[in-house]
N, C-alpha and C positions, 0 to 999 in steps of 0.2 A: 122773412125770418128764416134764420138756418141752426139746423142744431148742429155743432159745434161735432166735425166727426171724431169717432173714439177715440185713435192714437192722436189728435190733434190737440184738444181741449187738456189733456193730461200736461203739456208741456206748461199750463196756465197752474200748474198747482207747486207751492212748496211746502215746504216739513213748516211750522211752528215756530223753533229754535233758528231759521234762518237771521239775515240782516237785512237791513234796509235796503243795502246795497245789492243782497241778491235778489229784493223784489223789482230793484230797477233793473236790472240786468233781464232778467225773465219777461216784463213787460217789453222790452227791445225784444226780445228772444223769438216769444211766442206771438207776438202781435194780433192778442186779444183782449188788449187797452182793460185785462181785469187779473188780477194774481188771486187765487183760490189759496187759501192758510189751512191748514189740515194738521191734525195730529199723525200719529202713529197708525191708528185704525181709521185716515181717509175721513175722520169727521168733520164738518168742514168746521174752522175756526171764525173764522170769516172773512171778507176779500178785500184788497188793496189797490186802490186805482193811482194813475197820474196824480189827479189829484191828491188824491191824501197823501200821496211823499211828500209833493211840493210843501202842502198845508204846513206839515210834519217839519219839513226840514225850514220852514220859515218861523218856528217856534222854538229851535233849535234842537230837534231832534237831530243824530249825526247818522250819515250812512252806514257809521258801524254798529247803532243800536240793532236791537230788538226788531224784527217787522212788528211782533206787537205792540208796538208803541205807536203802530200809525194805522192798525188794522182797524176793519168798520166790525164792531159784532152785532150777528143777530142782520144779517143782511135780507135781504128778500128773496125766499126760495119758491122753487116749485115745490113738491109732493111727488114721488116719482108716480109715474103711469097717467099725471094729470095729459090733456089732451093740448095738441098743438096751440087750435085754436084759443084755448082758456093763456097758456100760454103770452100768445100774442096780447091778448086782450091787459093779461097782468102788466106786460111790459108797456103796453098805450098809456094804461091809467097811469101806473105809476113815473114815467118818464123815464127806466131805465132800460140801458140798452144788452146790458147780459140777464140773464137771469141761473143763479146753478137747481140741478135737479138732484134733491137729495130722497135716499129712502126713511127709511119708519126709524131708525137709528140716528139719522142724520146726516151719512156719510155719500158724500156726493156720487153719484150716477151720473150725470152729464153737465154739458153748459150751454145750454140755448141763449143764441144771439142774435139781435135784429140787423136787419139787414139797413142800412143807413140812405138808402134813394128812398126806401116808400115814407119815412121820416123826411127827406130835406126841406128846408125849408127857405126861404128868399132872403140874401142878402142882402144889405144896401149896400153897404162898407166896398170901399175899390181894394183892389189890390192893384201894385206896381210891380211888374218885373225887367229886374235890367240886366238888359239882354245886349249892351255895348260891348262887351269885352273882345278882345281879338284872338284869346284862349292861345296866346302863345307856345305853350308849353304841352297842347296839344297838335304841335305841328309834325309832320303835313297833313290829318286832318283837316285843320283849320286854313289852310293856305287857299280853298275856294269855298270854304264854308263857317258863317259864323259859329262859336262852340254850341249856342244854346239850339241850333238845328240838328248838332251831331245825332245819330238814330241810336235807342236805344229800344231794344226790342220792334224793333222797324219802325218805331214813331220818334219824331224832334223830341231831345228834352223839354221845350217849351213846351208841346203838346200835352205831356203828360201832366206839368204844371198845372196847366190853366184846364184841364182835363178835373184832375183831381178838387181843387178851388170848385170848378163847376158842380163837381158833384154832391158839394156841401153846402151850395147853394148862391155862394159869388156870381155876378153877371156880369160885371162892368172889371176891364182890364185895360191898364196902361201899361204900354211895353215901352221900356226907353233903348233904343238902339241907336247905335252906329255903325259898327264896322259893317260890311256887307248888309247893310240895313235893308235891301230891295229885295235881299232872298226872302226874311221875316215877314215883310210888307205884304209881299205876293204872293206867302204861303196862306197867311192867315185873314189878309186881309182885313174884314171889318170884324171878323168874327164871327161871323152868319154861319161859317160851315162845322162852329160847334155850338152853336145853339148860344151863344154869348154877344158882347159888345165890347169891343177892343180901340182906342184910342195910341197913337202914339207919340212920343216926343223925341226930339231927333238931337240931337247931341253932336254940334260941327266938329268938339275934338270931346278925346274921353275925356269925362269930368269925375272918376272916380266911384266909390259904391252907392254916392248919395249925391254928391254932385247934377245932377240933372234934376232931383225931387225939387228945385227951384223953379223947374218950370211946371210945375205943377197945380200949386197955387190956388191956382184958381179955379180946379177941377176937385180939388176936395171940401169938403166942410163939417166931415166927422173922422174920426179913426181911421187907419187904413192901415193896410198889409203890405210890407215890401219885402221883395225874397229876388234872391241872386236867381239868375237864368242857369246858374249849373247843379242848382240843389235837388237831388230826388232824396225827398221823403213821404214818410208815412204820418210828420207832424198833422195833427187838424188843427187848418190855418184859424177857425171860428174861436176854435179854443184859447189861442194865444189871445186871441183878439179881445174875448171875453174877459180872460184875465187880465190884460191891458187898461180895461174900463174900472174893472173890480179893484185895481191897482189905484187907480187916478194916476197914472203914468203918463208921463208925455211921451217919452220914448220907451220900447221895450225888446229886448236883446234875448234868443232863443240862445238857450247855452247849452251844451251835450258836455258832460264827463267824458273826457280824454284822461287815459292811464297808460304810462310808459315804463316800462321794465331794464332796470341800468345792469346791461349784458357782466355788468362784474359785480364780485363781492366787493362792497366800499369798505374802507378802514377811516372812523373817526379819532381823530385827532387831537390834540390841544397843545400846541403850539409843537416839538418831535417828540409827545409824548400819545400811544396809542392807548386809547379811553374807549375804546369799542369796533365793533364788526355788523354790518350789518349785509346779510347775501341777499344780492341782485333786486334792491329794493324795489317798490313800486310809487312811481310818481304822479300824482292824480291832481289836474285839472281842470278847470271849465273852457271849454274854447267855445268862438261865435261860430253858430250855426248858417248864418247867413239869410235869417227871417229873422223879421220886426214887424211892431207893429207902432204906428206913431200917429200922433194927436198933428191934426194941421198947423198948432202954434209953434212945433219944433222946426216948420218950414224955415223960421223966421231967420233962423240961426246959419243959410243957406244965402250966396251970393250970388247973381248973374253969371254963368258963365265959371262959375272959380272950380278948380276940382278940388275934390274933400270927399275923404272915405267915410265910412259907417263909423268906426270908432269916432274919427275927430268929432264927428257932430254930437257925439253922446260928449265927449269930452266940453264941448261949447254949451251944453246943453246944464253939463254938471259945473260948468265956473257960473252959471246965474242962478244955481241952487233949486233947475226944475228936475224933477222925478223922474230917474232913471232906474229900471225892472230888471231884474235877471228872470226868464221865464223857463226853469232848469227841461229839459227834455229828453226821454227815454226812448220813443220810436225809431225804430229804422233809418238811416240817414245814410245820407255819401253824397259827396262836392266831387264833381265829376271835372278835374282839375288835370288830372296826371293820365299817360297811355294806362296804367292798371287801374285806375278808377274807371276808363272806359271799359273797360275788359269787365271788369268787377259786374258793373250796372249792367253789363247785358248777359250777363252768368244769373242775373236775381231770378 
């Protein structure tokens, strides 16, 4: 358990009067998976998690409401001056992972947070990561090195992958490669040298972002986690997962809020006649994240050998009317795609 240091934990707090959308924003931001709501005088209002936007905007709350539309009140506080250990102990029983420390007013003093290893717990659920790609586009990196070993921060992005998965309690991983498949092989082997178990499946031509989960088959028989070999994030993969189940989903698609700003002022129109102005608007949509999480019956929708991306399978998935999730997500993220997304990732 760690308390939350002083300039640190203040990045977790906003005004009242904010929006939805600046709770989601701050939750990326600050990346302590909790938004602290506060009046004017620091009282705490009460806090916002991943969760409760999701909840929120699946009842049709809009990201331009209220954050009070999704806020928890009357949350679980400390007392300020209570002692560590009582602390710790609140956060066991209760199963929460922050706790804020408020004084005799109410107005928050700090954020103590649990530390998330001495909590992990055992997964069963596999995850798949595929790790065929030839990362064109990061050439000449890529010309003796598959993309998902590129180093970031002097470790493979793979590593960090199945690093982080491990830490939340995953053991079992299947890597699907192909291109320079023997450098993967050799690094990681069975998995023994991170304390996990790693299968792999070999892919004689690329088959796409899903294309190969046909050979799978018969190595899963409950839910599973699949994520692109170039994704670093801070998502928790357990979370999707849970939400995948809570869903009854078959498939389920990690989506991040992309916002794009049109370098001019637009002039609307109706037909040459001008009806409005609007400066340098902003465009806001959902792009895939590149994590899923999927039910083994979605395999079904998969052929020998055929290539077929992530979309099409959700698309195969939605013409026989089984249940496809948007699982919206705020943490940290970058597709380490482009020479500035490498640059980017090892500047984190």
């Amino acid at each position: 358990m760690t308390q939350v240091a002083t300039n640190s934990w203040k990045k977790a707090v906003i005004l009242q009067n904010a929006s939805l959308r600046d709770a989601a924003r701050n939750l990326t931001e600050s990346s302590q998976r909790i938004v602290l709501v506060i009046d004017d005088s620091w009282k705490l209002i009460g806090t916002v998690s991943d969760g409760d936007i999701r909840r929120g905007l699946l009842r049709g709350v809009t990201l331009d409401s209220d954050v009070t539309e999704v806020v928890h009140k009357n949350p679980l506080v400390a007392p300020e001056g209570i002692s560590p250990s009582f602390i710790r102990e609140l956060m066991a029983v209760n199963k929460v992972q922050q706790i804020p420390e408020v004084d005799g007013d109410g107005r928050i003093v700090c954020l103590h947070t649990w530390d998330e290893f001495i909590t992990k717990k055992s997964i069963s659920n596999k995850m798949v990561i595929m790790a065929g790609g030839k990362g064109t586009r990061l050439r000449p990196h890529t010309e003796n090195c598959p993309k998902p070993m590129l180093l970031v921060g002097g470790r493979p992005i793979l590593q960090h992958i199945i690093e982080r998965a491990r830490d939340e309690g995953f053991s079992e991983f299947i890597l699907s490669v192909n291109y320079l498949a023997q450098m993967i092989e050799e690094y990681f082997g069975d998995g023994s040298i991170l304390n996990v178990k790693i299968r792999y499946v070999r892919e004689q031509s690329p088959l796409g972002t899903a294309g190969s989960l046909s050979m799978i088959s018969e190595l899963v028989d409950e839910p599973f986690i699949v994520t692109n070999g170039d994704v670093i994030t801070d998502i928790r993969y357990s979370e999707i997962l849970e939400f995948h189940k809570r869903q009854e989903s078959i498939a389920t698609m990690a989506v991040r809020l992309h916002e794009w700003q049109h370098p001019f002022g637009v002039v609307q129109v109706d037909g040459l006649n001008i009806v409005g102005f609007e400066e340098k608007p902003i465009a806001r949509s959902h792009i895939n994240a590149g994590v899923y999480a999927l039910s083994p019956v979605a395999l079904q929708e998969l052929n020998d050998d055929e290539f077929c991306d992530m979309p099409t399978l959700f698309e195969r998935l939605q013409a026989r009317s089984l249940k496809t999730v948007a699982y919206p997500m705020h943490e940290p993220w970058l597709d380490v795609g482009r020479h500035e997304d490498l640059s980017a990732a090892n500047e984190l």
